[in-house]
C-alpha positions in Angstrom: -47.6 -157.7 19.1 -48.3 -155.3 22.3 -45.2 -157.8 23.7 -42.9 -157.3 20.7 -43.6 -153.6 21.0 -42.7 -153.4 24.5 -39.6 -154.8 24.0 -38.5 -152.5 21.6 -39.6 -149.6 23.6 -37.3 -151.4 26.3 -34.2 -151.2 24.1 -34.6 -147.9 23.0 -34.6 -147.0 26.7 -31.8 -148.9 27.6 -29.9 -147.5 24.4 -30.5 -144.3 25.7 -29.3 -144.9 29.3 -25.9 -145.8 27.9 -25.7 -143.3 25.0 -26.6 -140.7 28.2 -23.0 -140.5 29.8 -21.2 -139.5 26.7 -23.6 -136.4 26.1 -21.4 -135.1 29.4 -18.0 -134.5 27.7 -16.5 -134.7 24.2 -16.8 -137.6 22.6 -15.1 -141.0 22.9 -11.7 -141.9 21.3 -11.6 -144.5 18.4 -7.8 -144.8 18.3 -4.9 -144.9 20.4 -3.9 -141.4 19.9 -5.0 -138.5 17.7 -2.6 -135.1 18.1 -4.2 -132.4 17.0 -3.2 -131.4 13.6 -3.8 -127.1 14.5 -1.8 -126.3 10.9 -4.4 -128.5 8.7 -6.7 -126.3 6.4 -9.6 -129.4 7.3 -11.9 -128.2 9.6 -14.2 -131.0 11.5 -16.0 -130.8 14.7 -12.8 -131.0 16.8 -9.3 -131.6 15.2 -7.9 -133.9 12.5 -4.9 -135.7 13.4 -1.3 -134.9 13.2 0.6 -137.6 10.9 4.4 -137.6 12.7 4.0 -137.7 16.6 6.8 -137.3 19.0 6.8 -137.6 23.2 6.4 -133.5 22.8 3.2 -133.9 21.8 1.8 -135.1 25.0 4.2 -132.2 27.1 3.1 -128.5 28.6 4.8 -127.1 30.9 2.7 -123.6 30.4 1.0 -123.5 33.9 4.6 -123.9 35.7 4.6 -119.7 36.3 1.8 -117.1 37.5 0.2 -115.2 34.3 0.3 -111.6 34.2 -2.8 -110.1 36.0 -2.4 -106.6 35.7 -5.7 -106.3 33.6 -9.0 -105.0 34.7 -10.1 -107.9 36.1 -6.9 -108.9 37.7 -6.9 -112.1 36.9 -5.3 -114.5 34.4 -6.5 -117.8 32.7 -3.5 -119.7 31.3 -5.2 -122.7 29.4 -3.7 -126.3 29.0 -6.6 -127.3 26.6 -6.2 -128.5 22.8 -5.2 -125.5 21.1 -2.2 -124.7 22.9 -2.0 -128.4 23.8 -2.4 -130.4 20.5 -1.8 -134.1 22.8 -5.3 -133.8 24.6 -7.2 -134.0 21.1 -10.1 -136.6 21.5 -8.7 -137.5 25.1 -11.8 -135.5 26.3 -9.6 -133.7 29.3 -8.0 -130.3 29.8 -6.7 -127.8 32.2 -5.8 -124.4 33.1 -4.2 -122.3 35.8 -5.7 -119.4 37.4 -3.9 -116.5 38.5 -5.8 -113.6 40.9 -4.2 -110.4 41.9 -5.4 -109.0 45.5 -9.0 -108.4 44.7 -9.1 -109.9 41.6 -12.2 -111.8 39.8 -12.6 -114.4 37.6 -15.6 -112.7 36.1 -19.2 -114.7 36.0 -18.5 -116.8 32.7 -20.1 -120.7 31.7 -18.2 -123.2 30.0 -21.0 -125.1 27.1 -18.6 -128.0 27.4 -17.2 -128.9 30.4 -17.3 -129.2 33.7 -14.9 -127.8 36.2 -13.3 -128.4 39.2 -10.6 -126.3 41.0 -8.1 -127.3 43.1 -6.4 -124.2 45.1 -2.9 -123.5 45.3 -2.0 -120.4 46.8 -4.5 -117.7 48.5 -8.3 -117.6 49.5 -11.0 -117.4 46.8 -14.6 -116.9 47.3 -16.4 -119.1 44.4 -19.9 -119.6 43.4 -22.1 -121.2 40.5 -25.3 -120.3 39.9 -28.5 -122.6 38.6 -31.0 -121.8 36.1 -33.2 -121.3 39.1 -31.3 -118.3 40.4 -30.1 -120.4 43.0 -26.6 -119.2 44.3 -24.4 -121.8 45.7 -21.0 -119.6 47.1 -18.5 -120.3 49.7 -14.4 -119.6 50.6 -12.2 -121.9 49.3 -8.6 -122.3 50.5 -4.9 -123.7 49.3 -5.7 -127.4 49.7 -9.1 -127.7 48.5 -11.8 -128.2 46.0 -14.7 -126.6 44.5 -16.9 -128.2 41.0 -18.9 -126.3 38.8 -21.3 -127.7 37.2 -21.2 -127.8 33.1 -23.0 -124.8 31.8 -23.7 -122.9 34.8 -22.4 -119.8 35.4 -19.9 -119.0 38.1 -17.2 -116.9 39.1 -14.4 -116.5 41.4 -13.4 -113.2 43.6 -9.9 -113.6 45.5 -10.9 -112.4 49.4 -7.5 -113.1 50.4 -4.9 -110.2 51.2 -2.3 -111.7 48.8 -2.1 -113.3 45.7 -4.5 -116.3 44.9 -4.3 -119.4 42.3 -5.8 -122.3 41.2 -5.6 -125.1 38.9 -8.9 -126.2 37.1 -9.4 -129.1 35.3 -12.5 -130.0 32.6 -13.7 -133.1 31.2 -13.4 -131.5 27.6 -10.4 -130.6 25.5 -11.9 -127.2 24.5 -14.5 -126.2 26.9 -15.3 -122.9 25.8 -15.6 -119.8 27.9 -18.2 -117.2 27.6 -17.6 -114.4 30.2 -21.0 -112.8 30.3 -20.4 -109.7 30.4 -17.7 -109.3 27.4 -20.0 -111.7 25.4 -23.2 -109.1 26.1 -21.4 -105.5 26.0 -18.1 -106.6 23.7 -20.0 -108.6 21.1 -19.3 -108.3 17.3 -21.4 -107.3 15.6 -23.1 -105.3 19.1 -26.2 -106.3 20.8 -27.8 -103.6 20.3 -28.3 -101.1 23.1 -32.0 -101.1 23.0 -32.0 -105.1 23.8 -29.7 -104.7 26.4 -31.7 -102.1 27.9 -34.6 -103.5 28.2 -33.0 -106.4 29.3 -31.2 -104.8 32.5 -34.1 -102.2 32.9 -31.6 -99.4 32.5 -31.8 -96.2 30.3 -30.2 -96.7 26.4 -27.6 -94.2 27.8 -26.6 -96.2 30.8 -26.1 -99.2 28.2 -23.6 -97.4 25.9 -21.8 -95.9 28.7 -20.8 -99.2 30.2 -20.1 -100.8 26.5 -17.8 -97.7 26.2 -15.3 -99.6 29.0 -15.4 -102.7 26.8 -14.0 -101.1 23.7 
């Protein structure tokens, strides 16, 4: 009996160990292909799929040109993910280009879905992810190379450069989400209220709704 029950408790582990890699991105595929149906009134967790599919499908040519980054951020996110994208449904991949005017910040944000890696194009960047120790991990990236952030974890990016900067980014989800942390905490709907917030950043009620004013 103690055997039998060992064994069990084996499998159970070793179900686990190979159930563990596809907690790290969406789901895998049961079909060839599944274009995401965005008109369909069904909602699922994900997409359902379109019924007529063309070559067009599996096309995007939105990162060919630099966003507009005159914004108070100075920076634009143009995404290549499902919903502008329907052909990367249940493929578990997406992308996005990165535009930064001079000075301009990705702002500290986490993706609940994905990882990310970046891949720089034009400009110098300095990046940085931090863990849920408070550890900072930061450095310069330039045109040419590479930089990962780890799923969850939030991180930013600050052009350093004295001209424009951009990146490609790439996530092993179709819709990674994006919560920028400071929009999600001052810009919410309904509002955190001020009194959480304040306690929270040790800062006077009146300090809170003066910086949610520049949100509005």
């Amino acid at each position: 009996m103690a055997r039998l029950q060992l064994s069990v408790l084996a499998a159970c582990a070793i179900l686990l160990a190979l159930a563990a890699p596809s907690l790290a991105g969406d789901p895998d595929m049961l079909q060839d292909v599944c274009v995401a149906d965005l008109a369909s009134p069904i909602k699922i967790n994900g997409f359902p799929c379109k019924a007529n599919i063309t070559a067009d499908d599996f096309f995007f040519a939105g990162l060919k040109k630099a966003g507009n980054t005159n914004n108070p951020a100075g920076s634009v996110v143009t995404a290549a993910n499902v919903q502008s994208f329907p052909g990367v449904n249940t493929l578990g991949v997406s992308m996005a280009r990165i535009d930064y005017a001079v000075g301009g910040q990705n702002p500290p944000h986490t993706h609940p879905r994905a990882t990310e890696i970046i891949f720089v194009t034009q400009g110098t960047l300095e990046v940085g992810f931090i863990t849920t120790a408070n550890k900072l991990f930061t450095r310069f990236v330039t045109v040419g190379e590479v930089f990962v952030f780890p799923r969850g974890l939030v991180h930013f990016q600050q052009n350093r450069g004295h001209g424009p900067a951009s990146v490609i980014a790439a996530f092993n989800s179709q819709l990674q989400g994006t919560q920028a942390i400071a929009t999600t905490l001052l810009a919410a709907s309904p509002p955190v209220p001020t009194d959480v917030l304040a306690k929270a950043f040790r800062v006077d009620n009146e300090d809170i709704d003066a910086v949610k004013a520049r949100f509005k």
